[in-house]
C-alpha positions as CSV (number, residue, x, y, z in Angstrom):
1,X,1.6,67.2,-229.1
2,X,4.4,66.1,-231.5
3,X,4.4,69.2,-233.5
4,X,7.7,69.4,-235.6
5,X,9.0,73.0,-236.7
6,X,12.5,73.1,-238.7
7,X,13.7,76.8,-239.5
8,X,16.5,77.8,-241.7
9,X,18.2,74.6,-241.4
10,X,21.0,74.0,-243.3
11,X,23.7,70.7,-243.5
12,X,27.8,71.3,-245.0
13,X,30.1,68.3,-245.3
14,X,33.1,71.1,-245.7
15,X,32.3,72.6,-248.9
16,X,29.5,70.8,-249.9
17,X,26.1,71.9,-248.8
18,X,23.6,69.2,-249.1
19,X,20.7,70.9,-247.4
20,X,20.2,74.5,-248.1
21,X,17.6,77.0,-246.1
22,X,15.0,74.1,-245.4
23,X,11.8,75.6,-243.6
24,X,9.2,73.0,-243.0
25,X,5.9,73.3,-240.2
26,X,4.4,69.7,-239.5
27,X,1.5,69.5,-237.7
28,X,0.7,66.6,-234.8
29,X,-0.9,63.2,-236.4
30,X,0.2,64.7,-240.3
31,X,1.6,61.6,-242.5
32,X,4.3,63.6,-244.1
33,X,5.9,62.5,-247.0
34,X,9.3,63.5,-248.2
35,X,9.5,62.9,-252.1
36,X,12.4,63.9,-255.0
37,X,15.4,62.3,-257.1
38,X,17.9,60.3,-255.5
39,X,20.9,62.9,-253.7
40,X,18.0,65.2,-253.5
41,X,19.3,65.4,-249.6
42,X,15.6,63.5,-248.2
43,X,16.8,61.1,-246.3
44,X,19.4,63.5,-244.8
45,X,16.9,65.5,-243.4
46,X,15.3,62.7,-242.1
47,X,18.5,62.0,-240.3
48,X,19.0,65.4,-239.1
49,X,15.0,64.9,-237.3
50,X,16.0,62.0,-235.5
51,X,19.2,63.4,-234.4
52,X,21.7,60.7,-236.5
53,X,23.0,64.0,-238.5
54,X,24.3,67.1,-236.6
55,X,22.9,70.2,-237.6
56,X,25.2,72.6,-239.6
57,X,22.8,76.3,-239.1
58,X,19.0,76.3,-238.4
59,X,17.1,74.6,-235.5
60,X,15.0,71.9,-234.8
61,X,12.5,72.0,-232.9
62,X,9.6,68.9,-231.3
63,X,6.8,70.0,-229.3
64,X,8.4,73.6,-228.8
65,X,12.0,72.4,-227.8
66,X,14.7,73.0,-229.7
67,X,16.2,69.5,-230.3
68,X,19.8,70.3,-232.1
69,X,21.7,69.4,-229.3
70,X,19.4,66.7,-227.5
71,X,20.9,62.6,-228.2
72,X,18.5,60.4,-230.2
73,X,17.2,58.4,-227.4
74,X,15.8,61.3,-226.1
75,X,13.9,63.2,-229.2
76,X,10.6,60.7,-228.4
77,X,11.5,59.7,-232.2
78,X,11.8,56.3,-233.8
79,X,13.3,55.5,-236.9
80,X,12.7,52.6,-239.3
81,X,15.5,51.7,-241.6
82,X,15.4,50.2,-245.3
83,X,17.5,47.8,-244.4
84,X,15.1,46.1,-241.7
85,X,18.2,45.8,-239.2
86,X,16.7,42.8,-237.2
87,X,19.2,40.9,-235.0
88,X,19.6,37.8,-236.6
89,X,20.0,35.5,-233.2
90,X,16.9,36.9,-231.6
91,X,13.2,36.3,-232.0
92,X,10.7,38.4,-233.4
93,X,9.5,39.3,-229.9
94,X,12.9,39.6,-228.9
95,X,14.0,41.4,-232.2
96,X,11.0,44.0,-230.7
97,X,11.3,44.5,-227.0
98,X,15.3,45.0,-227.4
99,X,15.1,48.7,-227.1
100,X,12.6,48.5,-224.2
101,X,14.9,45.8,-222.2
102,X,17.9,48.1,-222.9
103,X,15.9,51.2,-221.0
104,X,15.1,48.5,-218.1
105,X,10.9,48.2,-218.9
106,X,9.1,46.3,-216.6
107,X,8.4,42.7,-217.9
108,X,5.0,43.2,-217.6
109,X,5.1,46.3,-219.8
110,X,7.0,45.2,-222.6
111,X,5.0,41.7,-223.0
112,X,1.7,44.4,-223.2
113,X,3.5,46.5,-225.8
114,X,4.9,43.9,-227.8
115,X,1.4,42.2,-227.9
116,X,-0.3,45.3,-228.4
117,X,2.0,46.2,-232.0
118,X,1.7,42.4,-232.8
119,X,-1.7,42.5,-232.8
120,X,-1.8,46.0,-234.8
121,X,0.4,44.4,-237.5
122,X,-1.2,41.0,-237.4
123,X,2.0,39.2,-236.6
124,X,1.4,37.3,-233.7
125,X,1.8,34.0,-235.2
126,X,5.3,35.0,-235.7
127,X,6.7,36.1,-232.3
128,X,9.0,33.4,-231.8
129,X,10.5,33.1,-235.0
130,X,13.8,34.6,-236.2
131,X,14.2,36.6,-239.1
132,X,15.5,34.2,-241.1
133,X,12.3,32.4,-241.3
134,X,10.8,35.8,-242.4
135,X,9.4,37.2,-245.7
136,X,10.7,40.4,-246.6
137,X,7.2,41.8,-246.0
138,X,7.0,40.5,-242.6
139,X,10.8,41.7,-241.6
140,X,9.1,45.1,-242.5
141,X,6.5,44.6,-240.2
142,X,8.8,43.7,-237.5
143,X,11.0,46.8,-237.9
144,X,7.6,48.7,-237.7
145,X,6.8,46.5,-234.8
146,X,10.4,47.7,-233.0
147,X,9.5,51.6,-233.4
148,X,5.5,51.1,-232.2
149,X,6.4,48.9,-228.8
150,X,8.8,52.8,-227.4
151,X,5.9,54.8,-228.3
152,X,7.2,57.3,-230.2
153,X,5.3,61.1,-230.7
154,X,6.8,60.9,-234.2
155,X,7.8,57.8,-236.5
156,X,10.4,58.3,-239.7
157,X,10.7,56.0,-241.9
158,X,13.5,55.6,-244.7
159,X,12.5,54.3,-247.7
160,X,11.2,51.2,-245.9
161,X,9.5,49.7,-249.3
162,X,12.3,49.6,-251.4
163,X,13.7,46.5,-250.5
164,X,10.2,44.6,-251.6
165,X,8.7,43.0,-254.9
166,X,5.9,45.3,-256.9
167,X,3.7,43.3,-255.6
168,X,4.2,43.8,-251.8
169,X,4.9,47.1,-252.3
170,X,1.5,48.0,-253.2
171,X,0.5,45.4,-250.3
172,X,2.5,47.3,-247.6
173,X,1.5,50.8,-249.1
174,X,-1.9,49.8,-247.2
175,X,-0.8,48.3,-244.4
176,X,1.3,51.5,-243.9
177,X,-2.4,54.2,-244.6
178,X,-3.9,51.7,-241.6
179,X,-0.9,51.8,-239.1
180,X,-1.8,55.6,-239.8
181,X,-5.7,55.5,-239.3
182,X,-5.0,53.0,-236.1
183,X,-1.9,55.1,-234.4
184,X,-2.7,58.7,-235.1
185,X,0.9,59.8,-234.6
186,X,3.1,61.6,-236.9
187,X,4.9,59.9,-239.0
188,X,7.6,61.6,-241.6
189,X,8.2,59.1,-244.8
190,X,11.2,59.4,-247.1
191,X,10.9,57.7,-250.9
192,X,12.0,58.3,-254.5
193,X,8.6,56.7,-255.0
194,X,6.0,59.6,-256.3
195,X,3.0,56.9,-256.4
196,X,3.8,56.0,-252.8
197,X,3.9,60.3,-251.9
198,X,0.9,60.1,-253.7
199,X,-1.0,57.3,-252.5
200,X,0.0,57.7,-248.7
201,X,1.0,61.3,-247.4
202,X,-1.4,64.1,-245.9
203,X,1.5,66.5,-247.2
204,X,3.8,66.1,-249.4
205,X,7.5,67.5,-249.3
206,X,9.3,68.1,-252.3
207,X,12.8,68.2,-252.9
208,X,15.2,68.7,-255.6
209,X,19.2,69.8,-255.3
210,X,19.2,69.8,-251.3
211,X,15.9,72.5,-251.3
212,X,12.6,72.7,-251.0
213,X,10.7,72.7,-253.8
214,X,7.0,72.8,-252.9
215,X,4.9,71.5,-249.9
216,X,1.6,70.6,-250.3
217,X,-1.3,68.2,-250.4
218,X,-0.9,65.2,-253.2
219,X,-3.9,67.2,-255.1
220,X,-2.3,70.3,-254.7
221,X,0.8,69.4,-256.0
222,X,-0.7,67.5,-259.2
223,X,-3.3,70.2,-260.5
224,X,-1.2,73.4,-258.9
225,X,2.6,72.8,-259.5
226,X,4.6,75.4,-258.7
227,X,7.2,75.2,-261.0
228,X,8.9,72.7,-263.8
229,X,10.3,70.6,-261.7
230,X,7.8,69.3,-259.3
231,X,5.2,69.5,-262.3
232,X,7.3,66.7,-264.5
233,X,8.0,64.8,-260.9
234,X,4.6,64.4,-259.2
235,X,2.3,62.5,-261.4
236,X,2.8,58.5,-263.3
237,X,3.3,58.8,-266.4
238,X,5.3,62.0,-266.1
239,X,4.0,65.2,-268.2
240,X,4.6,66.1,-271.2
241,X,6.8,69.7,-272.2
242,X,6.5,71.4,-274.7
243,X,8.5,74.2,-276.0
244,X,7.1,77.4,-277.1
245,X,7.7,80.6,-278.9
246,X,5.3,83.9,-278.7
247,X,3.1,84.7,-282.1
248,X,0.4,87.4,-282.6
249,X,-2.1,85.2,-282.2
250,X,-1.0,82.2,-279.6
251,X,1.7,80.2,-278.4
252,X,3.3,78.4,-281.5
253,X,3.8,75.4,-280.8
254,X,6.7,72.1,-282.4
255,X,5.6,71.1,-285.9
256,X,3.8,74.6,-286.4
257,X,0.9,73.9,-284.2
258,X,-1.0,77.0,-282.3
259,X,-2.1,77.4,-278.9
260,X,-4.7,80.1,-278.8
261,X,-4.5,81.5,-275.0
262,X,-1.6,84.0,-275.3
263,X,0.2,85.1,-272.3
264,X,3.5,86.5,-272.1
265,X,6.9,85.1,-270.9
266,X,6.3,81.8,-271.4
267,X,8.7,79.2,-272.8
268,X,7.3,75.6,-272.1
269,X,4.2,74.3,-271.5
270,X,3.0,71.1,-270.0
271,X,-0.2,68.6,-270.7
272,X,-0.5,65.3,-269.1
273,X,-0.8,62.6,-271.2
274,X,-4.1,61.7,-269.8
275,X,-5.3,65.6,-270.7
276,X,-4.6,64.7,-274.5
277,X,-6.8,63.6,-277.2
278,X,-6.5,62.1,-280.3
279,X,-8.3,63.6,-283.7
280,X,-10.8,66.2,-281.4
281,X,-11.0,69.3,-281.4
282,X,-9.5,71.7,-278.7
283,X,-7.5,75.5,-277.8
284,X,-4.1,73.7,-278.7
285,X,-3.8,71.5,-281.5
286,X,-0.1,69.1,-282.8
287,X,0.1,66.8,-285.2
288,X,2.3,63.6,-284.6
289,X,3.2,59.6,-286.1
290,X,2.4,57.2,-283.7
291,X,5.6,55.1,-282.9
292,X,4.5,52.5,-280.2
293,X,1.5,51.6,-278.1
294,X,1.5,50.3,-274.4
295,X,-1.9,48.4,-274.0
296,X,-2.3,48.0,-269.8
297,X,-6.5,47.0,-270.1
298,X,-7.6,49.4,-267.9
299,X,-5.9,52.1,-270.6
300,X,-3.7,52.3,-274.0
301,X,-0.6,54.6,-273.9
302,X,0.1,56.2,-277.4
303,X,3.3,57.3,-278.5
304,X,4.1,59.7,-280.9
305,X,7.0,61.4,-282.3
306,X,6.1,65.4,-282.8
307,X,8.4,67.5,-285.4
308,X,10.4,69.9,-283.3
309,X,10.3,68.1,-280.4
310,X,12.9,66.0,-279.3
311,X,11.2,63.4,-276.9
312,X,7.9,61.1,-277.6
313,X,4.7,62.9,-276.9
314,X,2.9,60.5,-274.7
315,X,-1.2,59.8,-274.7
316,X,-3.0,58.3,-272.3
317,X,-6.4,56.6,-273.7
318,X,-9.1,55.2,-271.4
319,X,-9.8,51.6,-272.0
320,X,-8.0,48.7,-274.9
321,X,-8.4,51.3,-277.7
322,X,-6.6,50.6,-280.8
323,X,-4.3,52.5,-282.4
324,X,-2.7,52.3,-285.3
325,X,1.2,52.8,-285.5
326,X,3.1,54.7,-288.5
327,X,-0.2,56.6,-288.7
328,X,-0.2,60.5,-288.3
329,X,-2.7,61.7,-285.8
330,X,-3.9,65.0,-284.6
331,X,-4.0,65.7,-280.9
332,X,-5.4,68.6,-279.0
333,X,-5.8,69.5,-275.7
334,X,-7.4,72.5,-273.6
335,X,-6.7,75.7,-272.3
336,X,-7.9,74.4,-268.8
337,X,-6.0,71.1,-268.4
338,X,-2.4,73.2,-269.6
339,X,0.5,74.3,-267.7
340,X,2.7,77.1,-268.2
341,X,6.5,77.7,-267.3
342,X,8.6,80.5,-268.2
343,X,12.5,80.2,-268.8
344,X,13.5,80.0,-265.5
345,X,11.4,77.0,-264.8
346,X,8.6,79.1,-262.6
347,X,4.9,78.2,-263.2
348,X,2.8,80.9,-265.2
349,X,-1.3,80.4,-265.7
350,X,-1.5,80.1,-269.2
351,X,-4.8,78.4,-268.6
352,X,-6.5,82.0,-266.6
353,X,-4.1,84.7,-266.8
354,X,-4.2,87.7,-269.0
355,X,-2.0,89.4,-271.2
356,X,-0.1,92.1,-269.1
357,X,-0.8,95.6,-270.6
């Protein structure tokens, strides 16, 4: 059983600490993503897993044994890069059994394992080409087929999408919830992607300024953040903040709107633009121009500039609605779909929790 514990692990280049404290369970057959800004120290860790990275304090440990110490080849890991790294001179086939030639696998065996991931990633037709004669998306699928053929107990990957058109990206997103479905293993995944963490993981692993921010389920993450940061980060288009200041009878809000619930020790709130609503009633009510409309079909994006506030307020509208720019427009929003955070970025319940005594 692949089970992955990592404990107080920490990684210095001299003075600079990159990762800081990082305590992380994965359970066997999890698809684990690891999400945050670029720097954030994700693909790092990743490194530090499959043994590329010395550890600087902490442990690692697969299956119950410490790792920190143990060489890559022997951590029953396998890595795929962004870059692809496919020998250039060598066949798809032989581009995939390399590893498996190195460690002196019987012929017999590596034909069967090589078959068996070509046939997983429907690329049989293309087991004697060379890259060259490759799409991007099948290079991909080659460098997947490279880690399947050693049989791995855990797979990483390393932002292996972000070499690819929109288009194929969505395309490989599925390919990659399949491989999952059809291999059971673990698999970590490192992106600055939050619709692939979304879209893909079991658990998601947030991570901002080399720590931790919040692990979860995508769900979890989205309705429950648990603070500023991973609140504006998960979720497309990001949410909206804005700043507050106490009053007798609410939360005043920019442009001298009122939110009703009143809780204490709370300088920000947060609505997602698809939890707004134009001209209806709600708890919290804002008045703003609209300045520009995004009109996608399946919904129309409204922007509007809000007085006191110095980025656009952003609305998500179901459907082709339209919406008038250079008009002012009320918008509310409810208790329930509204996120508090206090100064030091921390999430507070404005939506169920009292005022303290």
């Amino acid at each position: 059983m692949a089970d992955l514990k990592i404990t107080g692990l920490h990684k210095r280049y001299g003075a600079v600490e990159v990762l800081k404290d990082i305590n992380l369970d994965v359970s066997h057959g999890e698809f684990v993503v690891f999400v945050g800004p670029s720097g954030c120290g994700k693909s790092t860790l990743l490194r530090m897993i499959c043994g590329l990275d010395e550890v600087s304090a902490g442990t690692i440990a697969l299956g119950g044994e410490i790792v920190n110490d143990v060489p890559p080849a022997r951590r029953g890991v396998a890595m795929v890069f962004q870059s692809y790294a496919l020998y250039p001179h060598m066949t798809v086939s032989e581009n995939m059994s390399y590893a498996l030639r190195l460690a002196g696998t019987e012929k017999n065996e590596i034909d069967s394992r090589v078959r068996t991931a070509a046939s997983i990633l429907q690329i049989e037709p293309l087991l004697q080409r060379k890259p060259r004669q490759l799409s991007g998306g099948q290079r991909q699928r080659v460098a997947i087929g490279r880690a399947i053929v050693r049989e791995p107990e855990v797979f990483l990957f390393d932002e292996p999408l972000s070499n690819l058109d929109a288009a194929l990206r969505v395309d490989m997103r599925m390919e990659f919830a399949r491989l999952k479905e059809r291999l059971g293993t673990t698999m970590i995944y490192v992106t600055h992607d939050q619709v692939e963490a979304m879209t893909l993981a079991d658990k998601i692993v947030v991570l901002h300024d080399g720590r931790v921010e919040q692990v979860g389920s995508p769900i979890e993450l989205y309705q429950r953040p648990a603070n500023r940061f991973v609140a504006g980060f998960i979720g497309s288009p990001k949410m909206n903040f804005l700043p507050v200041t106490e009053d007798g009878s609410g939360l005043r809000l920019p442009g001298d709107g009122l939110f009703s619930t009143t809780v204490r020790g709370v300088s920000e709130i947060g609505v997602r633009p698809e939890h707004l609503r134009l001209g209806e009633g709600g708890d919290g009510r804002l008045s703003g121009r609209v300045v520009a409309t995004e009109h996608l079909g399946s919904d129309t994006f409204a922007h509007l500039e809000v007085e006191g506030l110095d980025r656009l307020l952003q609305v998500r509208l179901e459907g082709e609605q339209k919406v008038e720019r250079g008009v002012l427009r009320a918008v509310a929003f409810d208790a329930a779909q509204t996120y508090g955070f206090a100064e030091d970025g921390l999430a507070v319940d404005v939506a169920r929790r009292p005022v303290a005594a």
